[in-house]
C-alpha positions, 0 to 999 in steps of 0.5 A: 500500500502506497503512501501518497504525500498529504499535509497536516496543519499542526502536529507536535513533538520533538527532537534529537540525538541517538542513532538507530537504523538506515532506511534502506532506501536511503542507505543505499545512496551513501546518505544520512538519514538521521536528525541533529539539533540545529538550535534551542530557542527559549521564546522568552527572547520574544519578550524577557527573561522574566516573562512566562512565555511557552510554545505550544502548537506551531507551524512554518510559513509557506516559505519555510523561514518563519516559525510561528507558535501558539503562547496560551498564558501571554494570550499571543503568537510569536514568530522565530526567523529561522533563515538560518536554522542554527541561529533563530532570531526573535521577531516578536509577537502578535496579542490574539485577543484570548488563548490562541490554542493551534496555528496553520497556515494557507499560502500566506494566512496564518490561521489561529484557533483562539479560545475566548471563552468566558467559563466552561459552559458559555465557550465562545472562540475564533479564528484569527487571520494574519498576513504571514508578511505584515502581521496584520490580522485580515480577519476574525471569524467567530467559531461559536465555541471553543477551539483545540485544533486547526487543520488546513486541507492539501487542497487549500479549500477548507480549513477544519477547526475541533472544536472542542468545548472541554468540560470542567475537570473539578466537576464529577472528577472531569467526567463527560458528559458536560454540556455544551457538546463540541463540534467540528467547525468547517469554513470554505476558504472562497466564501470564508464561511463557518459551518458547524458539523455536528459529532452528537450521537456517534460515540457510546462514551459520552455520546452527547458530549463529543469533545474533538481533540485534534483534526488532520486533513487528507488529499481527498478533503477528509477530515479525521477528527479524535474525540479524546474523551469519547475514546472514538474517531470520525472521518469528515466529509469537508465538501458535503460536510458529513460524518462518512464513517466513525469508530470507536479507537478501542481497548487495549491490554498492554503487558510489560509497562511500568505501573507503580510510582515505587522509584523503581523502573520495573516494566513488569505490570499489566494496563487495559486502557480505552486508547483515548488518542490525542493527535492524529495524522494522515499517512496516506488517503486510507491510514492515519496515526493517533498518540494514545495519550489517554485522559481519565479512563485511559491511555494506552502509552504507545500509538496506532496506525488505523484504517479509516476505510474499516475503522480497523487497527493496522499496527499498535505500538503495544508496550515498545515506545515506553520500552524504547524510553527505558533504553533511552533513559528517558523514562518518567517514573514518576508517572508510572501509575498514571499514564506513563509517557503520555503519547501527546502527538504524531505528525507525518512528513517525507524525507527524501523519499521516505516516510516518517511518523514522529511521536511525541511523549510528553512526559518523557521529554522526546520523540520517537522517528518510525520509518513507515514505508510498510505501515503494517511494521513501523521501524523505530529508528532514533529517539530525538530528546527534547525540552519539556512538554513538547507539543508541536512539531512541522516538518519542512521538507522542502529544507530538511527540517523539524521544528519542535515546540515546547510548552513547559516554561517554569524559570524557578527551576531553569526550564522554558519553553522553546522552540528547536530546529532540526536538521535531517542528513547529518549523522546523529549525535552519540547518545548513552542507551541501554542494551537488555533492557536496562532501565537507567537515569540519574548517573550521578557518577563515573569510574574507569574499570582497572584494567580495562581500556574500553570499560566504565561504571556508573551509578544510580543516585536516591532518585531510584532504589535499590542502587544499581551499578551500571557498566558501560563502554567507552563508546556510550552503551549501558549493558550491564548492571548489579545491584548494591546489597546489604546483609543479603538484602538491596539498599538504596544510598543517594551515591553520588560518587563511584570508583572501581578499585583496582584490587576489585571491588568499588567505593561509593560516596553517599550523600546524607542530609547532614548529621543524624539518621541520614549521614554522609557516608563513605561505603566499600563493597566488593565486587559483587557489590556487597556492602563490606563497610560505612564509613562515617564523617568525622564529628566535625565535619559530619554536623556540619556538612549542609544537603550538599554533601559528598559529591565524588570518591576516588582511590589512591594506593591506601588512601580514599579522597572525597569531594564535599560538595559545598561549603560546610558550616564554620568555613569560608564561603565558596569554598570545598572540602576535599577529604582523605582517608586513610584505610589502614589508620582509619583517620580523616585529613582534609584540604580546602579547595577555592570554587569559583563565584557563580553569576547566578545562583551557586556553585560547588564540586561534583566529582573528582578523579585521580589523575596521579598519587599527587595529582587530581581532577575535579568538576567544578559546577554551577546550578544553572541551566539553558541560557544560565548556566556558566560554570561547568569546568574541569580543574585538576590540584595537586596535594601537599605531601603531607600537611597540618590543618586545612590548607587550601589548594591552588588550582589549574582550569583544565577544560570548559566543557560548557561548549561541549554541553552545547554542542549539540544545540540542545538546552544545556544540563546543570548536573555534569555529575560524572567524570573518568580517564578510561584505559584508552586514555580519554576522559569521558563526562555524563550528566544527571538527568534528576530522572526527569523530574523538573528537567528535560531527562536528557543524559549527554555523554561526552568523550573529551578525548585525551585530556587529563 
């Protein structure tokens, strides 16, 4: 079955890294056919830095130069000159009059789908028309309701509007049905006339209250429109407008997903869930996708290809999209007892010949890229992380590129909204994934394995328990795993740092609150990762250390040395203590190591490495990120022979390794937690992803080549 090129006017999703397999099609030509992250817009810099500003739904002018993207709590649409993709510059915004909620465009028209409703039950919206060249709006038709979704035919002759009239999700716990029902509104584009088609009477879930979701338009002027909540889909006649077919998207039992919020990652429940999809997408005049997003009955977490001619399911993703963020350490646990990933969007595009479906997971943070030359058996083939809550994604083709639009924006914590480009037919970045499946996130360390040129470890923080050790090679494949016991049983430590001894066996540094029933503390297991011993903070350091506590461990002959994160009590400010202690005395020495001042908030050790007997490195970090973040730097110090008191050390900048964390074009990390000289001589860096909690969930794994 041929898939004949069709549009649709707004999908969402994501981007970048992690390579996967070559469509062979494309292969066979010599060419990439992967994504790279081109650039990260925060739209902030449509306004300021202090303003609330996020990107929803988004689409590209026809000349394929400008983004334009919906801005829900600034009640606006902002434009981004993408002239050149990896250097997006704002172009301001246009106010809307209300909640713009999706944007199209035809030939020269923006076309945004605006909600001014006045409570859940008077919904009232419009259509603003604007010239993509002047900014000026050229008409406002009125929708009669609230609009979600807007959709312009190949053809150019209707424009499909969902409108969705959403209930209230404080009363009756959300449930439909709540009245007023929503409806499909259709305008020709000759006479610019609105006509309501009405979705009544057609699903058996709440079939008095159709709320339509999205709507994606085919080649032969046929709207496809989801009704979420109904858990059911309609096929649209535009021209006649008539309901031609309709059915109900199903139930579905999923095995292997993760269902409890245990911090653990362990896909081994069961769901049986209404799909209740969210986007939708044609690939061909027959097939469309939907993203089983689900809402308060359901979710099925992956996504579907269906019939529109039987209403029948062609493919389902069943457990493998969530199974492919676990390999990607992009799973949300947190969300396990709800719907996990959250499959918010599809959107459908061809690249060189080959045709593409992108699927956003709104919860993890990416998108996954199929290849769907036989519909029948989608090829995932790169996972593309992005910013938080992506929601919109245009493909343009005619420049080899994606754009993504993230809605999430919350500056307390360092996360905005952005708009991202992405180029397709250069080579994928590299990017840390698992093999068996191997759940993984938070490495909050680095070691080398003695002996060993292609080997590290690394090791999970509190964010997941029991602690796991993880080996991996120099070339970012996580493949095996043990976990950390304690009298026969596992434990869970915070550990933030981790070395691997070359006698066997490893030391973990455990970060405490301070003093009391949750110490610092300096932990031997063997090499089974047994607990042999815990090593306590001498009093005068332990009652005074603050939550920043041990942040890195390495070993030297007899000696263990130790990076507190920052300033203890009684110390002077902005400074660190480095520790040493002594296995065969038992006893603690410790040296003061200067941090640099950060601009914006603080900054303070994360690890540190043995370089010689004499000689070690350290990382220096702030607590920034994006656009904030300043200081993520190697240093390395050299210690005294022997000495009285706290001296402090001189140290030596090695490397900035902030270019390098923005290389890929993506929002840059705070958390560069880990750090190792492997055998072959490289040093390796990687990133804490906080499991994707307040963050992106993005690990970036560096080879800074020969450096220390």
């Amino acid at each position: 079955m041929s898939l004949r090129r069709t549009t649709s006017a707004v999908a969402s999703v994501v981007a970048l890294v992690a390579a996967g397999g070559v469509p062979a099609a494309a292969a066979a030509h010599g060419r990439s056919t992967s994504f790279h992250r081109l650039s990260t817009f925060p739209v902030y810099l449509n306004s300021s830095i202090s303003d609330t500003a996020a990107a929803e739904i988004s689409t590209v002018t026809e000349d394929g130069r400008t983004v334009v993207y919906t801005d829900s709590p600034g009640e606006r649409i902002g434009f981004v000159d993408i002239t050149d993709p990896s250097s997006p510059q704002p172009r301001g915004t246009l106010a809307m009059g209300g909640e713009p909620t999706s944007v199209a465009h035809l030939g020269h028209l923006l076309l945004a789908g605006v909600n001014t409703s006045a409570s859940f039950t008077d919904p009232s919206g419009k259509l603003v028309v604007v010239d993509d060249r002047t900014h000026a709006v050229v008409r406002e038709l009125d929708l009669g309701g609230q609009p979600d979704s807007v959709a312009v035919a190949p053809s150019g002759r209707y424009i499909a509007v969902a409108i969705e009239n959403e209930r209230d999700e404080d009363v009756d716990d959300g449930r439909i049905p709540q009245l007023p029902a929503g409806y499909l509104a259709v305008i020709d584009t000759k006479s610019w006339q609105v006509t309501k088609v009405g979705l009544t009477g057609l699903a058996a879930v709440g079939p008095t209250d159709p709320e339509p979701e999205y709507v994606s338009v085919n080649a032969r002027d046929q709207a496809v429109v989801s009704l979420q909540e109904n858990n059911h889909l309609a096929v649209v006649d535009l021209k006649s407008r008539t309901v031609i077919r309709h059915f109900s998207a199903g139930t579905v039992t999923v095995n292997g997903v993760d269902t409890l919020d245990d911090d653990k990652i362990e896909p081994t429940g069961s769901i049986t869930a209404k799909r209740e999809p969210d986007g939708v997408t044609w690939l061909s005049d027959d097939l469309f996708a939907t993203a089983n997003e689900g809402d308060y009955e359901g979710g099925s977490r992956g996504w579907s290809i269906f019939s529109a001619r039987t209403g029948k399911v062609v493919w389902d993703a069943g457990n493998t999209l969530e199974q492919i963020a676990i390999e990607h350490g992009q799973y949300p646990d947190k969300r396990s007892d709800a719907k996990g990933i959250e499959p918010e969007n599809v959107a459908f595009a061809r690249f060189r010949g080959v045709p593409y479906v992108f699927v956003n997971s709104e919860r993890g943070n990416f998108t996954a890229v199929y290849d769907v030359s036989d519909p029948r058996k989608p090829r995932f083939t790169q996972l593309l992380p992005t910013t938080n809550g992506p929601e919109g994604v245009v493909a343009v083709p005619s420049r080899n590129l994606i754009v993504v639009s993230s809605e999430e924006d919350d500056a307390s914590i360092g996360i905005r909204g952005t708009v991202q480009v992405y180029g397709f037919g250069s080579p994928a970045n590299t990017q840390l994934h698992s093999v068996r499946d191997i759940p993984f996130g938070t490495l909050s360390a680095l070691s080398a394995v003695p002996g060993r040129r292609d080997r590290l470890v690394s090791v999970t923080d509190s964010a997941y328990s029991p602690t796991r050790l993880l080996g991996l090679s120099t070339r970012g494949v996580i493949d095996s795993q043990l976990t950390v016991t304690k009298n026969g049983e596992p434990i869970g430590y915070d550990a933030e740092g981790l070395v691997a001894r070359k006698g066997g066996g490893y030391w973990l540094a455990v970060e405490g609150t301070g003093a009391g029933k949750n110490p610092n503390l300096l932990v031997r297991l063997n090499a089974a990762g047994q607990v042999q011993a815990e090593i306590a903070l001498p009093a005068e350091v332990a009652d005074n250390v603050t939550s920043n506590g041990l942040e890195g461990v390495t070993e030297v002959g007899t000696s263990v040395w130790v990076a507190v994160q920052r300033a203890i009590k009684g110390d002077p400010a902005n400074t660190n203590r480095i520790g040493r202690y002594d296995t065969v005395t038992g006893t603690w020495s410790w040296l003061l190591y200067p941090a640099d001042v950060a601009p914006v908030g603080w900054s303070g050790l994360s690890e540190i490495v043995a370089v010689d007997r004499n000689t070690f490195a350290v990382i220096e970090r702030d607590n920034q990120r994006g656009t904030l973040a300043s200081i993520k730097r190697i240093y390395t110090f050299d210690v005294p022979a022997t000495w009285t008191g706290t001296p402090t050390v001189t140290k030596k900048l090695v490397q900035d390794v902030l270019p390098a964390l923005r290389a890929d074009h993506g929002w840059v990390q705070d958390k560069l937690e880990g750090l190792a000289v492997a055998g072959n001589g490289h040093t390796y860096a990687v990133t804490d992803n906080d499991a994707i909690d307040d963050a992106t969930g993005e690990t970036v794994f560096l080879d800074l080549g020969k450096l220390l």
